[in-house]
C-alpha positions in Angstrom: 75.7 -42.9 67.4 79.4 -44.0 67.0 80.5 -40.9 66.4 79.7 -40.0 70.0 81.2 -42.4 72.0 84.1 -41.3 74.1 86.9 -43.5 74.7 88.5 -44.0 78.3 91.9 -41.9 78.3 94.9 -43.9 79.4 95.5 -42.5 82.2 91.7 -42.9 83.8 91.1 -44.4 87.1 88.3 -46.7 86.7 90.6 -48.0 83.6 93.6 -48.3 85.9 91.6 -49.7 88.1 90.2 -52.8 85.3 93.9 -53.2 84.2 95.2 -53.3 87.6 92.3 -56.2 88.1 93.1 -57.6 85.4 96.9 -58.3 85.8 96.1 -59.2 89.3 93.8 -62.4 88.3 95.8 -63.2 85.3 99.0 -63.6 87.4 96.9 -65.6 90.2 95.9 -68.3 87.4 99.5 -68.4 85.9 100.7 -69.6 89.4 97.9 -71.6 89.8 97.3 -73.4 86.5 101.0 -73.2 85.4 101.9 -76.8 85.9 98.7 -78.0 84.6 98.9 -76.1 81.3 102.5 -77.6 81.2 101.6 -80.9 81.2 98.7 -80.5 78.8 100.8 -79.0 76.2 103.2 -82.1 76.4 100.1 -84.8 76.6 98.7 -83.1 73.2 102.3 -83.1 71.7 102.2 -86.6 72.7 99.3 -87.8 71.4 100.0 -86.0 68.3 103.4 -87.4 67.9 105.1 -84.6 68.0 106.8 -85.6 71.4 109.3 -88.2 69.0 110.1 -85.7 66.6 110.8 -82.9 68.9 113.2 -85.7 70.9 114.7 -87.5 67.8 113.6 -85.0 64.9 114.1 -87.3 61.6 117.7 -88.6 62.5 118.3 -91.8 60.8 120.1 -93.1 63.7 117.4 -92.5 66.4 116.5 -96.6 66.9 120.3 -97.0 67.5 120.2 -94.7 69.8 117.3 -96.0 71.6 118.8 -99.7 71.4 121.7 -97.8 73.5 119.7 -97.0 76.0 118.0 -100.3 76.3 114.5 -98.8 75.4 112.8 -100.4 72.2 112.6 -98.6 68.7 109.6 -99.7 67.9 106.0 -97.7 69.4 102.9 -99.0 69.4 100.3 -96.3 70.1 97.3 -97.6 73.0 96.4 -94.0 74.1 95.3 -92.9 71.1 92.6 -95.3 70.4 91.2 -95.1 73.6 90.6 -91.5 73.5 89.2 -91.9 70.3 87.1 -94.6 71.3 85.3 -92.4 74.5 85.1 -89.4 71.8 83.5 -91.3 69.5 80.8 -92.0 71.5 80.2 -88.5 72.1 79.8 -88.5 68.2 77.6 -91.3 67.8 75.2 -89.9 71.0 74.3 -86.2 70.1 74.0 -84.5 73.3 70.4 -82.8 73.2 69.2 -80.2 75.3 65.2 -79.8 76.3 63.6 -76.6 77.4 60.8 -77.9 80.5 58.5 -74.9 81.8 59.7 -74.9 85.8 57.7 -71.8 87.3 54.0 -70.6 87.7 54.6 -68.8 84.8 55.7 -71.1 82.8 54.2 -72.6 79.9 55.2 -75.5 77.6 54.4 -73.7 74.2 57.0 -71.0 75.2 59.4 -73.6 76.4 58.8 -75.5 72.8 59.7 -71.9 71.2 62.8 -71.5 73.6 63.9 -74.8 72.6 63.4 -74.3 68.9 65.2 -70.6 69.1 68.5 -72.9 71.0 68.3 -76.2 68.3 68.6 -72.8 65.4 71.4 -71.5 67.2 73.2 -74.8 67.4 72.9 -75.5 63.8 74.1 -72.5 62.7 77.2 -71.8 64.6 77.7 -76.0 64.0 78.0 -76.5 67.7 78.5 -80.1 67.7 82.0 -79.1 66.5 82.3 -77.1 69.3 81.4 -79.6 71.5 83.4 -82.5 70.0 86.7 -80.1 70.5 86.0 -79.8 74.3 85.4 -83.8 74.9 88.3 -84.3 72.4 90.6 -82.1 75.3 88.7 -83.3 78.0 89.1 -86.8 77.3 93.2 -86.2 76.6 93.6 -83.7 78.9 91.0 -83.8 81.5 89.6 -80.1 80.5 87.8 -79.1 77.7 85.6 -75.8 76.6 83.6 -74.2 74.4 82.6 -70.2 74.5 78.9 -68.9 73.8 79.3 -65.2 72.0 77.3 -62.5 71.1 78.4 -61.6 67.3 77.2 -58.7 65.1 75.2 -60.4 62.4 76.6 -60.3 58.7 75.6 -57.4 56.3 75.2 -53.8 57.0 73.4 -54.6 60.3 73.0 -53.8 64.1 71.3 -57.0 64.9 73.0 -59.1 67.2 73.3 -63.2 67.3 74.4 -66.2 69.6 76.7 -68.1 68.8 78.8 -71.2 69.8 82.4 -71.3 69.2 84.9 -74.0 69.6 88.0 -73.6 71.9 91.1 -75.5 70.5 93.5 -73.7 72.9 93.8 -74.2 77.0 96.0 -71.7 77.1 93.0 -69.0 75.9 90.9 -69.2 78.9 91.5 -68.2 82.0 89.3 -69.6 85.0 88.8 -68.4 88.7 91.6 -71.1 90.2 89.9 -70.6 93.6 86.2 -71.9 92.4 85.2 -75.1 94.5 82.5 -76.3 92.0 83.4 -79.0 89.3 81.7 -77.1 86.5 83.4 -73.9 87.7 79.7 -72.6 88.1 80.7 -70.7 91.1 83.6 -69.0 89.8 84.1 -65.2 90.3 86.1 -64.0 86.9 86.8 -65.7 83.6 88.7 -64.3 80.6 89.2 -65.6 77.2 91.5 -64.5 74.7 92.3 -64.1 70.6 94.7 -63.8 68.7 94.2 -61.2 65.9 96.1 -58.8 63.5 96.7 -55.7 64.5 94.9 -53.9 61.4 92.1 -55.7 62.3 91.7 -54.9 66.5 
C-alpha cells in the first residue's frame, strides 16, 4: 500500500496553507514564551552549576576576583536540595491511575481491563521516568511534560503501540500561549519537536 501513496507537491495549497499555520503559531509562542524559556534555560544552568563555570570557567583567580567585588568565594547550594527533596517525594509516592465505569454503559470488568491495558503500557515505555523528568522541571522551573505517542511496534510489523516518553527539553514543545486553563486542557494547537539525522527523517 506504500507504494501508492502520493506526496503533497511543494507548491500545494492545503500544504501552503499548514505551513503558513504553522509559522504563524510558532512565531505567536516565541513572543509569548520567549522570556520564560529564557529564564528557564539560566535556572537549569543554575542548578546544574553550569552558571559559575560559564561566569568564571576554571580560572584560578576567580575567589580573588569575587573578594574584589565584595561577594564571597565560597557557595553553599540550598536550592538544590529543596528540589530534590519535593521530587523525591514524587519517587517515594507512585502516582496511580484508576479506571471507574462513569456511564450507563459502563461496567467495572471493562474498566478493570482498561486499567490493566494502561498499568502494561506504563511499564513498558517506563513511564515513571517520564514522569519524574516533568516534576524534576516543574519543580525547578515551574513547567514540566511528558508526550503520549503512537509508535510502530518492533519487527517487521504494522501493529501500532502507546507509548510514554519523557520530555527533557522546554524548548521542544510548543503550547497555545492564549489557553486560560492551568492544565492547558483548553488549548487550541500544540507542537512538539525532534531532533534527528537527516539520513534517518
Amino acid at each position: 500500500w506504500y507504494e501508492n501513496v502520493q506526496y503533497p507537491g511543494r507548491f500545494d495549497d492545503k500544504e501552503l496553507r499548514i505551513a503558513s499555520e504553522l509559522r504563524r503559531n510558532i512565531t505567536e509562542w516565541q513572543s509569548a514564551d520567549g522570556e520564560f524559556l529564557r529564564n528557564a534555560s539560566f535556572e537549569l544552568d543554575f542548578l546544574s552549576g553550569l552558571q559559575w563555570i560559564d561566569e568564571y570557567g576554571d580560572r584560578k583567580d576567580a575567589a580573588r576576583e569575587l573578594e574584589r567585588k565584595g561577594r564571597s568565594a565560597f557557595t553553599i547550594d540550598l536550592l538544590t536540595p529543596s528540589v530534590d527533596l519535593v521530587v523525591n517525594q514524587v519517587r517515594i509516592n507512585k502516582t496511580s491511575v484508576s479506571f471507574i465505569p462513569h456511564s450507563g454503559k459502563a461496567d467495572q470488568a471493562t474498566a478493570d481491563v482498561r486499567q490493566g491495558l494502561y498499568r502494561n503500557i506504563e511499564r513498558v515505555s517506563k513511564a515513571a521516568i517520564a514522569r519524574e523528568t516533568a516534576y524534576q522541571m516543574a519543580v525547578s522551573v515551574g513547567r514540566g511534560y511528558e508526550r503520549v505517542l503512537i509508535e510502530d511496534e518492533d519487527g517487521a510489523s504494522f501493529y501500532k503501540k502507546i507509548t510514554i516518553r519523557r520530555v527533557d527539553s522546554l524548548q521542544s514543545v510548543a503550547i497555545d500561549p492564549t489557553c486560560l486553563d492551568f492544565t492547558y486542557s483548553d488549548s487550541a494547537w500544540a507542537y512538539t519537536f525532534d531532533d534527528m539525522w537527516k539520513d534517518q527523517f
